[in-house]
PAVOVO-435619 format. One record per atom (N, C-alpha, C, O, CB): residue in three letters; x, y, z. Coordinates in pm, whole numbers, plus 32768, in hexadecimal, padded with zeros to 4 digits. Glycine has a CB too. Example, Ala and Ser with C-alpha at 12.3 -4.5 7.8 and 13.67 -1.06 7.14 Angstrom:
% residues 2
ALA85277DC7830C/ALA84CE7E3E830C/ALA85287EB6830C/ALA85907EB4834E/ALA846B7E418389/SER85057F1F82C4/SER85577F9682CA/SER850A80038313/SER853D80728324/SER85807FC4823C/
//
This chain:
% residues 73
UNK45ED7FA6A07F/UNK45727F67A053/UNK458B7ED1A047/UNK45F17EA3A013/UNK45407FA39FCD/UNK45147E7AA084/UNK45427DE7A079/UNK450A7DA7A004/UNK44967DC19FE3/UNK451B7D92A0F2/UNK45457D659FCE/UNK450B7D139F29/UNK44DB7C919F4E/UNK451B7C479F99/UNK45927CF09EA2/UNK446A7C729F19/UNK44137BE89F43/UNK449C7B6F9F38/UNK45057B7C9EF8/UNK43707BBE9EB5/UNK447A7B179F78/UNK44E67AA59F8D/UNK449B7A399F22/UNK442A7A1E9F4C/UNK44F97A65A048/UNK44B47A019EBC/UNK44AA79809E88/UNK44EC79359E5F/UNK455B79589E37/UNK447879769E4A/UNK44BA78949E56/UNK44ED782B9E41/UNK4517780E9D93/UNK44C178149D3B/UNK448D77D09E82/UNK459F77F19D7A/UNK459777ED9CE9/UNK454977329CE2/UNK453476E49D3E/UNK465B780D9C95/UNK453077249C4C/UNK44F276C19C53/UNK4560767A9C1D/UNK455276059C42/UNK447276BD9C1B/UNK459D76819BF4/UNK461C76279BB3/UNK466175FC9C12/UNK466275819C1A/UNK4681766B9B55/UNK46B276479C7D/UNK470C76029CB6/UNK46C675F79D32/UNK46D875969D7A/UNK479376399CB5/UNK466F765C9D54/UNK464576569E03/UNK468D76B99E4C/UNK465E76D79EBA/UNK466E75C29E55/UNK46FA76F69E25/UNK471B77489E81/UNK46B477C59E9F/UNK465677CB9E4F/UNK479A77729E5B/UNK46B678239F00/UNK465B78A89F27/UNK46D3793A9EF2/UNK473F79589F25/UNK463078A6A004/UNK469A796E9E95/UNK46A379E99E6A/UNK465B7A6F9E81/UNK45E17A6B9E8C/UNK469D79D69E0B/UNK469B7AE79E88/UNK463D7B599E69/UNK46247B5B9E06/UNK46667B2B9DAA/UNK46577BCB9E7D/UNK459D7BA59DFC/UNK455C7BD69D67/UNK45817C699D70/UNK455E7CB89DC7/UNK44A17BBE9D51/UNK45CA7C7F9D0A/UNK45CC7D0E9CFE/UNK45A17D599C6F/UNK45917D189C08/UNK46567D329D20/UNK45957DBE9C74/UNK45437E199BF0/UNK45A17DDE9B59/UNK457C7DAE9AEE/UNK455E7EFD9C0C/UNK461A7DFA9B8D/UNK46817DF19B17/UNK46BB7D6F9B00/UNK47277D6F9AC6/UNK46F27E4B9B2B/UNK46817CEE9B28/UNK469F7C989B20/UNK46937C539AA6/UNK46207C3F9A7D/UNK467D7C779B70/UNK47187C1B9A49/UNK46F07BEC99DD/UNK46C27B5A99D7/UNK46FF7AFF9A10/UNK474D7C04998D/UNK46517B48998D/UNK462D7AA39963/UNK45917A9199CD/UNK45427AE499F9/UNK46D77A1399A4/UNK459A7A1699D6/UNK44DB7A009A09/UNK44CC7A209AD3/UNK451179EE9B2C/UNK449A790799E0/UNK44777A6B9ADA/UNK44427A439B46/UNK444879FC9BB9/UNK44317A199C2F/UNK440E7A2B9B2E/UNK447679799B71/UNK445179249BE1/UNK44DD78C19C01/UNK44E378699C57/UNK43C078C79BB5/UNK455678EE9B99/UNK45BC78BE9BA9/UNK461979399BD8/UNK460879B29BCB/UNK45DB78749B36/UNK468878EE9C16/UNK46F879409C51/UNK473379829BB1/UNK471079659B3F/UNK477A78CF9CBB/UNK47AC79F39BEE/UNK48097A059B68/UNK485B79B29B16/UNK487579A49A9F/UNK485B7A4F9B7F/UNK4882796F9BA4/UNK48E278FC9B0C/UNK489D78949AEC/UNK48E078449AAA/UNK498578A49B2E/UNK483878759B00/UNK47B778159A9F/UNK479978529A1C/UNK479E781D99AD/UNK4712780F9AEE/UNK477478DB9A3F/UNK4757792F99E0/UNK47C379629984/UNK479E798A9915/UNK471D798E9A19/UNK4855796899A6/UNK48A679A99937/UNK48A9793F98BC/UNK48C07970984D/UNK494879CE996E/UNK489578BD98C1/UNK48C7785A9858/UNK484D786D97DF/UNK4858784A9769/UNK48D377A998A0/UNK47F1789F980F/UNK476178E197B9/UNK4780794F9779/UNK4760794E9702/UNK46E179119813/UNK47B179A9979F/UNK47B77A389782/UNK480A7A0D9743/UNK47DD7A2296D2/UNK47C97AAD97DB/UNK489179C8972D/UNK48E879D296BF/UNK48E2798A9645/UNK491E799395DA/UNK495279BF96E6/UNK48917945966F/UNK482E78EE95CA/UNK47EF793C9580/UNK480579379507/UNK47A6788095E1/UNK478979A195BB/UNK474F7A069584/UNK479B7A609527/UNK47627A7594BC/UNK471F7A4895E3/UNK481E7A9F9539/UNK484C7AF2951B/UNK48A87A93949A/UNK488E7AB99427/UNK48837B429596/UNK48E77A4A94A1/UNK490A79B69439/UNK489C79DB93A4/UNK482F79A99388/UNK48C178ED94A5/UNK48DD7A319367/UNK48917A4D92E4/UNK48C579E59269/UNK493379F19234/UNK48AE7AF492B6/UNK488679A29252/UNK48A1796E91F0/UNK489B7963912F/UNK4831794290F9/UNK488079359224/UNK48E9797690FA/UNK48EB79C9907A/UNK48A8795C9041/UNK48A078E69064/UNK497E79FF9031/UNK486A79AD8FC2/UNK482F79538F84/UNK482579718EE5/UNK480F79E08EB5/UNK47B579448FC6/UNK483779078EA6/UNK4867790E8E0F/UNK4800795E8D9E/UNK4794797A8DD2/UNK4878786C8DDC/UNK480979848D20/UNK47D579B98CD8/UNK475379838CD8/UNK46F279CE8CE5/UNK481479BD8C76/UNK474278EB8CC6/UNK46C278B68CBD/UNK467978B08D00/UNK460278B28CE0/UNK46B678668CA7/UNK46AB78A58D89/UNK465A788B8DFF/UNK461379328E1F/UNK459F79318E46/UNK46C978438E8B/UNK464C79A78E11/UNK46247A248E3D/UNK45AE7A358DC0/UNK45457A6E8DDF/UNK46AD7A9D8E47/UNK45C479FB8D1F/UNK458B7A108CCC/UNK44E279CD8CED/UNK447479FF8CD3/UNK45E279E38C5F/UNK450179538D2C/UNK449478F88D4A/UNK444679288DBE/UNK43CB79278DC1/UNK44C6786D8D64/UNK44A7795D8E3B/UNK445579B18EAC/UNK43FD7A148E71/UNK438C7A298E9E/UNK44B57A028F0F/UNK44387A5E8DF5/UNK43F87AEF8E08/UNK43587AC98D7C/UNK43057B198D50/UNK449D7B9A8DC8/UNK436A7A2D8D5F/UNK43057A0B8D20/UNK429579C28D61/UNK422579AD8D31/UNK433179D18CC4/UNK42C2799E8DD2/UNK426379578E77/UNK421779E68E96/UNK419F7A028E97/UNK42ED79198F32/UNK42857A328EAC/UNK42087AC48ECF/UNK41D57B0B8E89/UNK41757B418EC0/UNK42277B2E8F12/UNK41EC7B3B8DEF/UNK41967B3D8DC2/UNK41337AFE8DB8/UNK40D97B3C8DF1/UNK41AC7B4B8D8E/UNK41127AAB8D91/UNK409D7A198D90/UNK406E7A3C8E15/UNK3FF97A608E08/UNK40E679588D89/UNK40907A438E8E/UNK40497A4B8F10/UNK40257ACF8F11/UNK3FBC7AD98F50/UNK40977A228F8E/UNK404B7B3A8EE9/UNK400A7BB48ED0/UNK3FB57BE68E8B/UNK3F7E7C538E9D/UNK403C7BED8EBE/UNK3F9B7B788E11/UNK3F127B978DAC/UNK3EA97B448DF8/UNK3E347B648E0D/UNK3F217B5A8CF4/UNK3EFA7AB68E27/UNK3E6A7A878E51/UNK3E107AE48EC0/UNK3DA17B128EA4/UNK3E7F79F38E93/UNK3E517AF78F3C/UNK3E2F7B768F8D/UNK3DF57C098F77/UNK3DC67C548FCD/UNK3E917B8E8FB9/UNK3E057C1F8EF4/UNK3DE47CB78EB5/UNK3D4E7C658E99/UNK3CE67C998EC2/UNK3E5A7D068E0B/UNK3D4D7BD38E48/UNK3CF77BB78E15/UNK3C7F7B888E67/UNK3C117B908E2F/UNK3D227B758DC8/UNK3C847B5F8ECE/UNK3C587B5C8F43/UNK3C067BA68F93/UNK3B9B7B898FC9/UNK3C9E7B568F6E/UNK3C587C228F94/UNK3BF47CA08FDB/UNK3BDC7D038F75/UNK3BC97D718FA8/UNK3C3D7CF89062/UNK3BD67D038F04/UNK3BAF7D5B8EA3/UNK3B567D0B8E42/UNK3B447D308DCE/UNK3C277D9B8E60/UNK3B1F7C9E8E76/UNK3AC37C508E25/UNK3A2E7C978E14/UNK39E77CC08E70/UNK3AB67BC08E69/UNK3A0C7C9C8D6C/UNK399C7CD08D3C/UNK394E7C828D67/UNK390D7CC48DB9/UNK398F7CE58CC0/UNK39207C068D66/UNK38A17BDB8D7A/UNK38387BC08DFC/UNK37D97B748E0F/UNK38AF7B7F8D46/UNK38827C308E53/UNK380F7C438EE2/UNK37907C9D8EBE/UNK373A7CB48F13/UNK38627CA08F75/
//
C-alpha cells in the first residue's frame, strides 16, 4: 500500500505519511521527535502550586456549573 508523499514544513524535506506516525502531519519524524519529548517532560510541582491549581479549577468549575444551571431563564 502506498502512503501519501508530503512536504515537512520545517526543513523541506518529502516524507511518507503513515498511520503510526508520531507528531504533526505535516512534518517529517525527526522534526517531530523534539515535540513528542517535551510533551512527555513532566514537570513536578510544589505543594503550593498543585494547592493553587486545584483552586483555579475549582473556581472554573462553579463558575461553569453556574452558568448552565442558571435560575433566571
Amino acid at each position: 500500500m502506498s502512503f501519501p508523499i508530503k512536504t515537512c514544513v520545517v526543513c523541506g524535506e518529502e516524507f511518507e505519511l503513515r498511520p503510526d506516525k508520531p507528531g504533526f502531519a505535516n512534518r517529517c519524524p525527526e522534526c517531530s521527535a523534539p515535540e513528542a519529548e517535551e510533551q512527555a517532560d513532566n514537570r513536578h510541582l510544589s505543594a503550593e502550586e498543585r494547592k493553587a491549581l486545584s483552586e483555579v479549577n475549582a473556581e472554573r468549575r462553579k463558575v461553569i456549573r453556574d452558568l448552565l444551571y442558571r435560575k433566571d431563564r
